[in-house]
SEZAVO-183342 format. One record per residue: z, y, x of N, C-alpha, C, O, CB in turn. Coordinates in steps of 0.2 Angstrom, whole numbers, plus 5000, padded with zeros to 4 digits. Atoms other than C-alpha are relative to their C-alpha. Glycine has a CB too. Layout:
BEGIN
ZYXZYXZYXZYXZYX/...
//
This chain:
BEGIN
499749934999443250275607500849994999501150024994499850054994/499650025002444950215610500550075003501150075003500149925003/499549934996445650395617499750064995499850114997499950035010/499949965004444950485602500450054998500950034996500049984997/499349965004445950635596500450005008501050005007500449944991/499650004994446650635615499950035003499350045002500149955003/500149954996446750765628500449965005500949935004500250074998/499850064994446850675645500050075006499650125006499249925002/499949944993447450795662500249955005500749925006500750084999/500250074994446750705677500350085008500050135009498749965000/499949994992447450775695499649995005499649935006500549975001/500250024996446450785709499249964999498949925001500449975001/500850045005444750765698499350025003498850024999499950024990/500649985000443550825707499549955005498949965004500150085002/500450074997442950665718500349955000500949954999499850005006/499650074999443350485719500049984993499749994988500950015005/499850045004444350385709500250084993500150074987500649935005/500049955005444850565699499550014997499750024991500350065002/500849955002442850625696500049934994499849954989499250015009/500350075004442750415688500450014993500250014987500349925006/499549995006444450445677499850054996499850044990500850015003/500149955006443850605669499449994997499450004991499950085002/500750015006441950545665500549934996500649944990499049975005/499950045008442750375658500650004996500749954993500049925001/499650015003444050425651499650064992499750064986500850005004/500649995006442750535640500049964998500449944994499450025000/500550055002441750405638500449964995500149924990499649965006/499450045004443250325629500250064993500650044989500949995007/499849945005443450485618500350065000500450114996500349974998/499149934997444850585628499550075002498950065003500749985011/500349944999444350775630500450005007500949965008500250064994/499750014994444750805648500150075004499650115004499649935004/499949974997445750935658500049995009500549975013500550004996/500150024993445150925675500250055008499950105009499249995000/499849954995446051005691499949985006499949925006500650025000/499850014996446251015708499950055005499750115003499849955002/499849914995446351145723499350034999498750004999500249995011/500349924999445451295722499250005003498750025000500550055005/500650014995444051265736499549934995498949924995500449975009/500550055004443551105722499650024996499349994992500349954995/500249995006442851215711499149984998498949954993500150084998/500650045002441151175712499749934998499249924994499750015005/500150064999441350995714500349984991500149944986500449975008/499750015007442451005697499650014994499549974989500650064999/500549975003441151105689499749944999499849914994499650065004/500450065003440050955690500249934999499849894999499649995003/499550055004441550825684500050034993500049994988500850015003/500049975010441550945666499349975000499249934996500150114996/500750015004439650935665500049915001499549894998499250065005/499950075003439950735665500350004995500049974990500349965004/499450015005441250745653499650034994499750004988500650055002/500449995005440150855643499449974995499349964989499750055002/500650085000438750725645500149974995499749964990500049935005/499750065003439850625636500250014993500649984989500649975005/500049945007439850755621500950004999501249984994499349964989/499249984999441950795626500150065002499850095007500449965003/499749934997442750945629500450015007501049985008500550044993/499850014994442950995647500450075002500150125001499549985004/499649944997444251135654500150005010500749985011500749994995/499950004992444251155674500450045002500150105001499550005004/499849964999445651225681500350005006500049955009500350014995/500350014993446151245698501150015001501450054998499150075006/499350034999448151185705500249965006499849925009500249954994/499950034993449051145720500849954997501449974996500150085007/499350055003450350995714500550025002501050004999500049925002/499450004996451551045726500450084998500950104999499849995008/499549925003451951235718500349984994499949964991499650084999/499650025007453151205703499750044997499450014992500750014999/500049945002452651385698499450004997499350024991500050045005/500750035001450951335700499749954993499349974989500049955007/500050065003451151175690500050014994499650004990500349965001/499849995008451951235675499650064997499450064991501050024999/500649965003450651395673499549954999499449974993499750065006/500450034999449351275673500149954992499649944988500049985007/500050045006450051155660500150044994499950014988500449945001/500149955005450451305648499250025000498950024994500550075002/500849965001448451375653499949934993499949944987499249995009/500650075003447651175648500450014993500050004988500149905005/499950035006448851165633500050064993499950064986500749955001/500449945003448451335627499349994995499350004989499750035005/500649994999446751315628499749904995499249894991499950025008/500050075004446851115621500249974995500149924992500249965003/499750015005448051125610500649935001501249924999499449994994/499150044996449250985619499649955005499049955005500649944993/500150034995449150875632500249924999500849905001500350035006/499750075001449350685626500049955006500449905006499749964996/500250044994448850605643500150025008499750065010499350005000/500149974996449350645660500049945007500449905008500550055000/500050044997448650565674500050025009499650055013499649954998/499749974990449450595694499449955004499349895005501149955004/500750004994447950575705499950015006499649985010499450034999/500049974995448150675717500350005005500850025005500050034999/499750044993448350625736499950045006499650095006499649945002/500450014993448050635753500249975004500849955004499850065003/499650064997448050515766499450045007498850065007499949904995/500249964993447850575787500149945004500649945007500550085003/499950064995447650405797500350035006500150075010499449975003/499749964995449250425809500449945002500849934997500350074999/499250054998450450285819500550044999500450104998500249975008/499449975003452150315814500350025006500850065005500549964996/499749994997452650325831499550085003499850135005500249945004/500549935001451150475833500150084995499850134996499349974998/500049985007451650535817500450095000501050095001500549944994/499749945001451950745816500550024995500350024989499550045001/500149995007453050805805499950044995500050014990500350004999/500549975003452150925798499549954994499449974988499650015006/500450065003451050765792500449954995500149914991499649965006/499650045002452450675786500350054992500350034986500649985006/499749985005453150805776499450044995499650074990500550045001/500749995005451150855767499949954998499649974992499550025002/499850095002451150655763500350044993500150074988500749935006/499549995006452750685752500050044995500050024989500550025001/500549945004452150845746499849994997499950024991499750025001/500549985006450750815738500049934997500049934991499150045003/500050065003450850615733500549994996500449974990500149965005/499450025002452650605729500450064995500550074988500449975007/499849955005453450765723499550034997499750074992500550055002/500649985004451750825717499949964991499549984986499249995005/500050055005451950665704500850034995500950024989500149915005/499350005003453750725699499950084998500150114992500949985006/500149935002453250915699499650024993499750074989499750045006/500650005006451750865685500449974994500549994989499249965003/499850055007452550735675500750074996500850084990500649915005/499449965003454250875673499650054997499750074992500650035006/500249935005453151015667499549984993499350024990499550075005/500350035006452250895654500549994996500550004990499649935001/499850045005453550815648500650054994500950024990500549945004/499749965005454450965637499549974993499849944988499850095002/500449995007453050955623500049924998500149914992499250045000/500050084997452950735627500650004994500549974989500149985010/499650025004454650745620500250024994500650004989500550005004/499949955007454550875606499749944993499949934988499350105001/500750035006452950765598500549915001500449864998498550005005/499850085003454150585601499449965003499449905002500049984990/500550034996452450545612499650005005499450055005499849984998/500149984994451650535628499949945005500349905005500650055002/500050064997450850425640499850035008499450075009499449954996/500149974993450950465660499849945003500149895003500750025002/500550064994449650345674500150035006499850085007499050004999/499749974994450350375692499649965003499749905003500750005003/500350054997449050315703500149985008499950005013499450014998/499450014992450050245717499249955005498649975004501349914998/500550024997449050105730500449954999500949944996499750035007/499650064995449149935738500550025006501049995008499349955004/499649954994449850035752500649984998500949934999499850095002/499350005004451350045743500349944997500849944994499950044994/499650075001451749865740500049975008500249915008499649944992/500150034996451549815756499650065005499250095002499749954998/499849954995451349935774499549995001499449935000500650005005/500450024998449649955780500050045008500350095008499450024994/500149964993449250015800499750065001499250084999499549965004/500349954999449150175804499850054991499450094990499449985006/499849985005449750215785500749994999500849994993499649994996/499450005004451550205784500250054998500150054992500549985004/500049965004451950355780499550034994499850064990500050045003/500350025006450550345767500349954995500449964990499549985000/499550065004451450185761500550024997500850014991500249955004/498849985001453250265761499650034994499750004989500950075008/499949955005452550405748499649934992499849914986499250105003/500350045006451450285736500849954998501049954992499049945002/499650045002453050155735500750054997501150024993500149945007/499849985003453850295731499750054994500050104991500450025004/500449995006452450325718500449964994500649974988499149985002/499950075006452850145709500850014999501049994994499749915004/499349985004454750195709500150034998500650024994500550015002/499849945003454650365702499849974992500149984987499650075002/500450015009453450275686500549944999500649924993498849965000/499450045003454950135686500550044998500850014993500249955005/499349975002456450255684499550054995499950094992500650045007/500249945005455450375673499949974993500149994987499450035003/500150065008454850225661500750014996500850024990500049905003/499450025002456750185660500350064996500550054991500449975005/499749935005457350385655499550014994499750044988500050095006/500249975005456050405645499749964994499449994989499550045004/500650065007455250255633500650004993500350014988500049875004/499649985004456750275621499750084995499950094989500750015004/500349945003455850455617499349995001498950045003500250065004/500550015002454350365614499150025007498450025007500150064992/500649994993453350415633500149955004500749935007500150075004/500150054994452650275644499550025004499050055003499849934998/500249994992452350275662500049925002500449875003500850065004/500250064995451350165671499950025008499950075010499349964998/500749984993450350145689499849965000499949914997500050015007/500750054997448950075695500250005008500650055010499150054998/499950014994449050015713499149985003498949925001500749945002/500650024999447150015719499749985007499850025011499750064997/500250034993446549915734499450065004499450125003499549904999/500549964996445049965745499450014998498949994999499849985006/500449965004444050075734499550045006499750075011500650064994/500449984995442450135743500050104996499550144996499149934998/500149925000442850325738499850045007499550005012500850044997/500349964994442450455752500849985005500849965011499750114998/499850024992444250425761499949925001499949905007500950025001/500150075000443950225758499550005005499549955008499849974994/500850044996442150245766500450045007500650005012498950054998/499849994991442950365782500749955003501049965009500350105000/499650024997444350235784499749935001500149895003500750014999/500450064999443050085784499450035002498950034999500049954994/500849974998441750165795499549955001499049964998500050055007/500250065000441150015800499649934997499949884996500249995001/499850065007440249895790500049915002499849874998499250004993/499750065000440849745800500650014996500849954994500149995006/499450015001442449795794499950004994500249954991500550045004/500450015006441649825777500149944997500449934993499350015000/500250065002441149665776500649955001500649904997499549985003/499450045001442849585781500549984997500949934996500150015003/499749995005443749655770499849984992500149954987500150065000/500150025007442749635756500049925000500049894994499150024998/500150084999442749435762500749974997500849924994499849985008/499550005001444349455761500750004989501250004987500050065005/499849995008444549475741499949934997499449894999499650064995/500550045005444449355728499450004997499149954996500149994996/500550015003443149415721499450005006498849985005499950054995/500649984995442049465737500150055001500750055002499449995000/500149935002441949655736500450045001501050025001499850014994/499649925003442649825735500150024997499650004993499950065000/500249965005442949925724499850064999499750115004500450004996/500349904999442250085716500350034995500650024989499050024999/499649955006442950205707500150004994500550034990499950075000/500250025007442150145691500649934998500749914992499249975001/499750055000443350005695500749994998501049944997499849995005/499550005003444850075689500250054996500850074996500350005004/500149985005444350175675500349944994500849974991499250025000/499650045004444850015663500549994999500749974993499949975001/499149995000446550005667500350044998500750034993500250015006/499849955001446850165667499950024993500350064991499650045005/500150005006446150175649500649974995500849994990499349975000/499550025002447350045646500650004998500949984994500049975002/499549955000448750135650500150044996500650044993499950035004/500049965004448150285642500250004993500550044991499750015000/500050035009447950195624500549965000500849945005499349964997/499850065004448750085612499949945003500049894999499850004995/500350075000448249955618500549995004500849945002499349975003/499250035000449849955629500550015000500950035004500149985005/499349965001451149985618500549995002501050025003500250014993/499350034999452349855624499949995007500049935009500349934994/500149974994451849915643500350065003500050115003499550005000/499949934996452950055653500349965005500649915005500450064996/499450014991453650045672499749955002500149905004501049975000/500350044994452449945680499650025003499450085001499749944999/500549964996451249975693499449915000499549855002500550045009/500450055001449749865690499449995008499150035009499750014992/500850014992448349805708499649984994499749944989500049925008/500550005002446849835704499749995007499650045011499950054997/500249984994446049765720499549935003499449915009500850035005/500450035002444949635715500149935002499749895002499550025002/499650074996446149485723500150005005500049955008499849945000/499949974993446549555739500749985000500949945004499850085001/499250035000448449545735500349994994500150024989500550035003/500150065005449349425723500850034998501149994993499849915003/499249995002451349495721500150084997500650104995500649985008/
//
């Protein structure tokens, strides 16, 4: 129960690699504040009753990362209602397979939007109370994309690489006041956009051939980390961004 006594506010929790982080980061102890747009509610709905499962207190509340307005109502509701927020973890994405020379901007500037300033819009309306309590632990969960350009994601790349810079300069303003900031950079996680951008399971299989270990991952797959982050366990950890991607890439 290494998140005991913790209140955890996951972004983007209503499938994927978010739906994984709210049940195990119960399962670890954390009470969990679960959000994402409005149209999630049903799917959210059955992210708390995991959470519950897991005999923790679940609150679902529904946020669009990209309204400030939005953001900061939201983290006043959860911490109302939770009594504080020790945990905040940036989850929340989206990614629209597009060449850069194809690329609308429209599509470029909903990237940014919701990846990148949806990360700086959440982290700024947490970190008032973060700095009041002297503590506070922030998980940006950027990609591989982001260390390196993938086809027909650059503009997904440019926002996550400016995922892993924001948890590096934020580390740096903020670890003196007792709050660390990591990421996670997660390879090719078999969530729902993972399965629609490997429709194929030749290509399935190539990729997975392609790891050290063999495999994909799954959303279960970066619950552990993420845990790691969260807790004590990495006090003398802030400003990195850690792959998780089973040996697929090595820098």
């Amino acid at each position: 129960m290494i998140l005991k006594d913790k209140t955890v506010l996951v972004t983007g929790a209503s499938r994927g690699i978010g739906a994984a982080l709210a049940k195990g980061m119960a399962e670890a102890g954390a009470d969990i504040v679960i959000t994402d747009l409005e149209h999630e509610a049903n799917a959210m709905a059955a992210v708390a009753g995991q959470v519950e499962a897991a005999g923790r207190r679940a609150m679902c509340i529904p946020i669009d990362v990209t309204n400030k307005a939005r953001v900061e109502e939201v983290v006043a509701e959860a911490t109302a209602e939770m009594g504080q927020i020790d945990v905040l973890v940036n989850n929340a994405g989206v990614l629209k397979l597009s060449r850069l020379d194809a690329l609308d901007e429209a599509t470029w500037d909903q990237h940014f939007d919701v990846n990148a300033k949806g990360i700086m819009l959440c982290t700024n309306a947490i970190l008032p109370q973060m700095k009041e309590r002297g503590t506070g632990r922030i998980v940006n969960i950027a990609s591989l994309a982001g260390r390196q350009g993938i086809e027909q994601q650059g503009h997904y790349a440019a926002t996550k690489a400016t995922a892993i810079t924001l948890t590096r300069v934020y580390a740096q303003e903020l670890g003196n006041q007792g709050i660390y900031v990591n990421a996670l950079c997660p390879g090719i996680i078999m969530t729902e956009m993972g399965q629609n951008n490997l429709q194929k399971q030749e290509d399935r299989d190539y990729w997975a051939g392609a790891t050290a270990l063999r495999r994909l991952g799954e959303p279960e797959d970066i619950v552990g980390p993420a845990v790691f982050f969260a807790s004590d366990l990495s006090g003398f950890v802030t400003g990195q961004a850690l792959n998780v991607c089973g040996g697929l890439y090595f820098h």
